[in-house]
C-alpha positions, 0 to 999 in steps of 0.5 A, spaced: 520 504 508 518 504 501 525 507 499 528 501 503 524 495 503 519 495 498 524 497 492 529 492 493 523 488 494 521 490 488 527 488 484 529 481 487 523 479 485 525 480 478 528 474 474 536 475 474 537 479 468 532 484 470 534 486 477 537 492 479 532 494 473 528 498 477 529 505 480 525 508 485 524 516 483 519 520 488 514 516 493 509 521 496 504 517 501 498 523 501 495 526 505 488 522 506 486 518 512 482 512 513 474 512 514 471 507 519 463 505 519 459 500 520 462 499 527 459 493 533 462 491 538 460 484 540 460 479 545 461 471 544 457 466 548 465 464 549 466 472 552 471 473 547 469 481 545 469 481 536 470 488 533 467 489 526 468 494 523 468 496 514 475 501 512 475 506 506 481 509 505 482 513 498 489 515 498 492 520 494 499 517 493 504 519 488 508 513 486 514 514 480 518 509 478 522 507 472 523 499 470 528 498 464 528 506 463 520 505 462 516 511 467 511 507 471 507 511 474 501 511 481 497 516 482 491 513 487 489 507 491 483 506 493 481 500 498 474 498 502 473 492 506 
């Protein structure tokens, strides 16, 4: 998906003159899983049902790319909400 939609995503996004500039080379996802915690599960005065949870996830990606034949490079995100 990354390979397919987010880099050409990626370049038409540029001004004219830049686009086609960058070049996808590797896209690992890693391994790493989310964590979910402080979970509840609550019920509205309405019946409606509301799931609150927090997510963790601490990603051991590896991102390689080129723009303008500059490497740029990702190595780790890190997400929590």
């Amino acid at each position: 998906m990354f390979l397919e939609q987010i880099g050409p995503a990626i370049n038409d996004a540029l001004p004219s003159i830049l686009r086609g500039s960058v070049k996808i080379e590797k896209t690992t996802l890693g391994k790493a899983s989310p964590r979910f915690c402080n979970i509840s599960l609550q019920e509205r005065e309405d019946k409606a049902i509301v799931l609150e949870m927090s997510i963790v996830l601490t990603s051991d990606l590896d991102v390689q790319m080129r723009a303008m034949h500059i490497p740029i490079g990702l190595k780790k995100l890190e997400f929590s909400g």
